[in-house]
C-alpha positions as CSV (number, residue, x, y, z in Angstrom):
1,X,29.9,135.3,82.4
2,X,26.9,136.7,84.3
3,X,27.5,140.1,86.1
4,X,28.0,138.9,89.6
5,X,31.0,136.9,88.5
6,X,31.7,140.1,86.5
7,X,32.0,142.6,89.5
8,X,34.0,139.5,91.5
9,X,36.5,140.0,88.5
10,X,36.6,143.5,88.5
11,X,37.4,143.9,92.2
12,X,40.5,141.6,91.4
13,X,41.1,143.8,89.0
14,X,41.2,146.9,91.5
15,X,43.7,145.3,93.2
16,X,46.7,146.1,90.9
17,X,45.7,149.7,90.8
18,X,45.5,150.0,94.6
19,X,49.4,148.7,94.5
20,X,49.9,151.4,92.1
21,X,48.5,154.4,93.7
22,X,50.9,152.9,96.7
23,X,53.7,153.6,95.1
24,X,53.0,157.0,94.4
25,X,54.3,159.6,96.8
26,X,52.2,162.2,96.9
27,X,50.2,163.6,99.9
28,X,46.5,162.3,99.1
29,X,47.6,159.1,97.8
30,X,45.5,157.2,100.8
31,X,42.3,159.0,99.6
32,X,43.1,157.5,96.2
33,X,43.6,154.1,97.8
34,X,40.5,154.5,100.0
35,X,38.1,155.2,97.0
36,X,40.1,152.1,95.0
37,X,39.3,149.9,98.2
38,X,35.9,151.0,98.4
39,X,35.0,150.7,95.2
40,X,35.9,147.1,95.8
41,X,34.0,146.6,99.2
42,X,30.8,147.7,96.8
43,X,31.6,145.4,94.6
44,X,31.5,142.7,97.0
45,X,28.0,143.7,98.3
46,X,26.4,144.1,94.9
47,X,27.8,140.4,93.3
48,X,26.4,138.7,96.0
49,X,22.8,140.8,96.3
50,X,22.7,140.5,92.3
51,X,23.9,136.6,92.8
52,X,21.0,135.6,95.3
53,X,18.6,138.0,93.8
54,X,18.7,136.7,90.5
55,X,19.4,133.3,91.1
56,X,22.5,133.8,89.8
57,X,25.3,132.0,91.9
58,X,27.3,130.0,90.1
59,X,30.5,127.4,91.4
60,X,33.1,129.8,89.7
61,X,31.1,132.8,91.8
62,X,31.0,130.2,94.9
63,X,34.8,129.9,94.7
64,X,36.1,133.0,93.3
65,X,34.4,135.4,95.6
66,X,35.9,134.1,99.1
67,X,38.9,134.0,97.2
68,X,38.9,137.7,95.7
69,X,37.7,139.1,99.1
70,X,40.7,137.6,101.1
71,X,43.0,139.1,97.8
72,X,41.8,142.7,98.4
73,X,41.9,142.6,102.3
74,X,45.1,141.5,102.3
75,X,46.1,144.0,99.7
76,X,45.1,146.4,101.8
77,X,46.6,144.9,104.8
78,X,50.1,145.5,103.4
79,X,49.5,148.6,102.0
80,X,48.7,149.9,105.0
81,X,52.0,147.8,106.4
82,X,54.1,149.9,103.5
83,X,52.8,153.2,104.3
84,X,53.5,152.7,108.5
85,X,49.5,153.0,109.3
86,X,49.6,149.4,110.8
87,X,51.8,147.1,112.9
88,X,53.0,143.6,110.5
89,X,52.0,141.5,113.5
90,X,48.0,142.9,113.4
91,X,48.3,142.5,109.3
92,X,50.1,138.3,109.3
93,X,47.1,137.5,111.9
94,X,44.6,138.5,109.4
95,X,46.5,137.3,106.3
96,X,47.0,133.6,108.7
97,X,43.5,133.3,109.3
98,X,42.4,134.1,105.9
99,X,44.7,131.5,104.6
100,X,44.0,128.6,107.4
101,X,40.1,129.2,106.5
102,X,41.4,128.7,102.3
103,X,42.9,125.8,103.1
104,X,40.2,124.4,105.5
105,X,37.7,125.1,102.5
106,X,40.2,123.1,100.1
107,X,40.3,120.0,102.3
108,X,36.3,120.2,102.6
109,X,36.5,120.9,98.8
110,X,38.3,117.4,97.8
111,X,36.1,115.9,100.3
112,X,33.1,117.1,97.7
113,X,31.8,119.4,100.9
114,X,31.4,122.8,100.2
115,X,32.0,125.4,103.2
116,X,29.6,128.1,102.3
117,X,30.2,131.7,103.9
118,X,28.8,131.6,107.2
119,X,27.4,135.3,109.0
120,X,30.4,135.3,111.1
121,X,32.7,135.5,108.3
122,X,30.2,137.9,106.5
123,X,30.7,140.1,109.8
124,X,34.3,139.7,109.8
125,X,34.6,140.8,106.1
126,X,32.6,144.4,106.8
127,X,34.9,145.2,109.8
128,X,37.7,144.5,107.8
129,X,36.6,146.6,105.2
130,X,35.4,149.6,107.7
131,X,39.0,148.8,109.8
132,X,40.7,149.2,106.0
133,X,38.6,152.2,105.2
134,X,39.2,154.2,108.4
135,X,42.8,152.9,108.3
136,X,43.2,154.7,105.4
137,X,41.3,157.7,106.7
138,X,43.1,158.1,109.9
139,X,44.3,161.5,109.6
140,X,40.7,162.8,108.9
141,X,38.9,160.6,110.8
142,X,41.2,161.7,113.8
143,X,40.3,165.6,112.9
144,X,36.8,164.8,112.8
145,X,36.0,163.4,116.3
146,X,39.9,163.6,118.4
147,X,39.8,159.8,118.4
148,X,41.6,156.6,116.8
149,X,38.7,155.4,115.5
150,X,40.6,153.6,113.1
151,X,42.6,151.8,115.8
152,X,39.6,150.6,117.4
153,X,38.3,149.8,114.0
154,X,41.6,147.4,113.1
155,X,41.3,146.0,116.8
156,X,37.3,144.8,116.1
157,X,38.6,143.6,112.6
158,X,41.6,141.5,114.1
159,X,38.7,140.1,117.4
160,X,36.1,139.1,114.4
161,X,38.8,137.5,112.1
162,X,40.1,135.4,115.1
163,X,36.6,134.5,116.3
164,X,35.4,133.9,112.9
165,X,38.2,131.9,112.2
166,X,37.8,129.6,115.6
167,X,34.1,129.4,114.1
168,X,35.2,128.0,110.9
169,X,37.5,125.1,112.3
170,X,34.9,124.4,115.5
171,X,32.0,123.9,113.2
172,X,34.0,121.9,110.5
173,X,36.1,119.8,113.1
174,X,35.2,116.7,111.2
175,X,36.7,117.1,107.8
176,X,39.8,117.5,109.4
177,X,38.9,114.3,111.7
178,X,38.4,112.3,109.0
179,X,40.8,110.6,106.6
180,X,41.5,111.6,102.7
């Protein structure tokens, strides 16, 4: 296994920690959280840098990395559900998209096409991350500048996922034209 596919595994492996920590009631929990999550958002830089740098992407890497991402933002997505930071209806919009785009990419898949990350989705995934992040933060952030920075953070997030998502199923109307 070469490391990008290596840092893919461990930010799965984050992901039972981050439930974890959630369960704990103690006052800086969501710091705790935070520093789990953006370990995890680092992660997902680095294994793709490493990948292309090195010539290094791989179809497990291909597959596993979409796949991983979509696990840890939905993570924490209902985290921040559990702990009141964020409405369900913001957090099953997110989770739907990132599910109809799975399922697009598995059709495409058994059609031998493979639907490769496109910039759109790249930008959606960093302002989920930063939307997660400040989520989490909310309470300092607030301090810091008298703002909800983290509101309009999650409400960027949820307008990218949306338009990403449209993006996806526009620019791949005809695998789902075309018979199995």
């Amino acid at each position: 296994m070469n490391l990008p596919n290596s840092l893919t595994l461990a930010r799965l492996f984050l992901v039972p920690f981050m439930l974890l920590a959630a369960s704990i009631q103690l006052p800086f929990i969501k710091y705790v959280i935070a520093v789990l999550f953006i370990a995890g958002a680092v992660t997902d830089y680095f294994d793709g840098f490493i990948a292309r740098r090195n010539e290094q992407e791989t179809i497990f890497g291909k597959f596993l990395d979409p796949v991983v991402d979509k696990i840890l933002v939905s993570t924490g997505l209902v985290i921040l559900v559990s702990i009141g930071c964020l409405q369900p209806w913001i957090a099953v919009c997110i989770v739907g998209r990132e599910l109809l785009v799975t399922g697009l990419r598995a059709l495409a898949a058994i059609k031998g096409v493979l639907i490769p990350a496109g910039s759109l989705g790249k930008i959606k995934t960093v302002t989920q991350y930063v939307a997660i992040i400040a989520m989490l933060l909310r309470d300092s952030l607030t301090h810091l500048v008298n703002f909800q920075i983290s509101s309009l953070a999650m409400y960027l997030a949820l307008v990218m996922t949306i338009w990403s998502g449209l993006n996806y199923f526009i620019e791949n109307r005809d695998i789902l034209k075309s018979k199995l």
